[in-house]
C-alpha positions as CSV (number, residue, x, y, z in Angstrom):
1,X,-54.1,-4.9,-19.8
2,X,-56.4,-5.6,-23.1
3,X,-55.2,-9.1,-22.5
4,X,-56.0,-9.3,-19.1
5,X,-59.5,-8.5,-19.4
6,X,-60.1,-10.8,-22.3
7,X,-59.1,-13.8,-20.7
8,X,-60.7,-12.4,-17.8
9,X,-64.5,-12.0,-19.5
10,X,-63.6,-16.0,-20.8
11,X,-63.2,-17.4,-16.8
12,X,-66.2,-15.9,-15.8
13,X,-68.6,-16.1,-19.0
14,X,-70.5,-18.9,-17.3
15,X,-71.3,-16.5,-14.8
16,X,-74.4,-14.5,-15.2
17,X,-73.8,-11.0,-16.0
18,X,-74.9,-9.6,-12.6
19,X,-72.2,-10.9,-11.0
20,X,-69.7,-10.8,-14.0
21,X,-69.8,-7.2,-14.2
22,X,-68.7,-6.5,-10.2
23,X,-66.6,-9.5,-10.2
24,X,-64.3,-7.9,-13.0
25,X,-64.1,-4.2,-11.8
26,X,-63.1,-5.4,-8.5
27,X,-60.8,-7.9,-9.7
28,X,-59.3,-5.2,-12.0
29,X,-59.1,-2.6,-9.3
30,X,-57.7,-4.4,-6.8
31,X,-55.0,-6.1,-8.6
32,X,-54.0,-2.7,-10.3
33,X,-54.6,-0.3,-7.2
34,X,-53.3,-2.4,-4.7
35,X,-51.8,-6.0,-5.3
36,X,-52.3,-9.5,-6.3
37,X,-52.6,-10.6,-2.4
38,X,-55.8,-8.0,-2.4
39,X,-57.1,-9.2,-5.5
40,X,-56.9,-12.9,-4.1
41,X,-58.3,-12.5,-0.9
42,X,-61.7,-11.0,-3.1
43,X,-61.8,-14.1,-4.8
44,X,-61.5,-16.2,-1.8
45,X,-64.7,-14.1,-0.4
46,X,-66.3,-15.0,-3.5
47,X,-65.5,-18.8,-3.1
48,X,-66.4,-18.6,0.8
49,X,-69.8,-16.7,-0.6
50,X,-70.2,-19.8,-3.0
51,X,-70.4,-17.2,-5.7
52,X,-67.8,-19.0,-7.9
53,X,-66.2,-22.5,-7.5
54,X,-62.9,-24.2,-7.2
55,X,-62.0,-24.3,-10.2
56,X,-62.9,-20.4,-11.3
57,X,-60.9,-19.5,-8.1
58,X,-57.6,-21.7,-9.8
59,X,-58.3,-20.0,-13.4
60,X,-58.5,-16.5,-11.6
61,X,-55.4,-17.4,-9.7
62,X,-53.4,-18.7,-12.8
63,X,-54.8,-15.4,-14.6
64,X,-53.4,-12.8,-11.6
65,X,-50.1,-15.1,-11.4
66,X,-49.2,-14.6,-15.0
67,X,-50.0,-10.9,-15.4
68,X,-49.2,-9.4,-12.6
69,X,-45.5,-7.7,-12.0
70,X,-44.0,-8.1,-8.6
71,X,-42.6,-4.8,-7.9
C-alpha cells in the first residue's frame, strides 16, 4: 500500500494541493473499500469535470491496474 501511495502522490504532484489531497483519499478508498471499477469511474468524473487530463486518467489507470488484486 506504501507503494501505492507513493507513486500515487508522483501522478498527481502537478496538481495543486487542494485537489491532490481529495483526489487521493478517494482514489484510496474506493479502490480498497469497493473495487477498481469504482475507483475508475471517479477518475472518469474527474476527467468529465476537466479536473485532470488524458494522460493523468492513463497514469491513474496503469497505477489501479498493476496494484490492485482481482479477487
Amino acid at each position: 500500500m506504501i507503494e501505492f501511495k507513493y507513486e500515487l502522490d508522483k501522478i498527481l504532484e502537478p496538481l495543486p494541493e487542494t485537489i491532490t489531497g481529495t483526489m487521493k483519499g478517494s482514489i484510496i478508498a474506493k479502490a480498497d473499500k469497493m473495487d477498481m471499477d469504482a475507483a475508475m469511474d471517479f477518475i472518469d468524473q474527474k476527467v468529465d469535470d476537466k479536473t485532470i487530463g488524458e494522460e493523468t486518467r492513463e497514469e491513474l489507470y496503469k497505477l489501479l491496474k498493476y496494484f490492485c488484486v482481482y479477487r
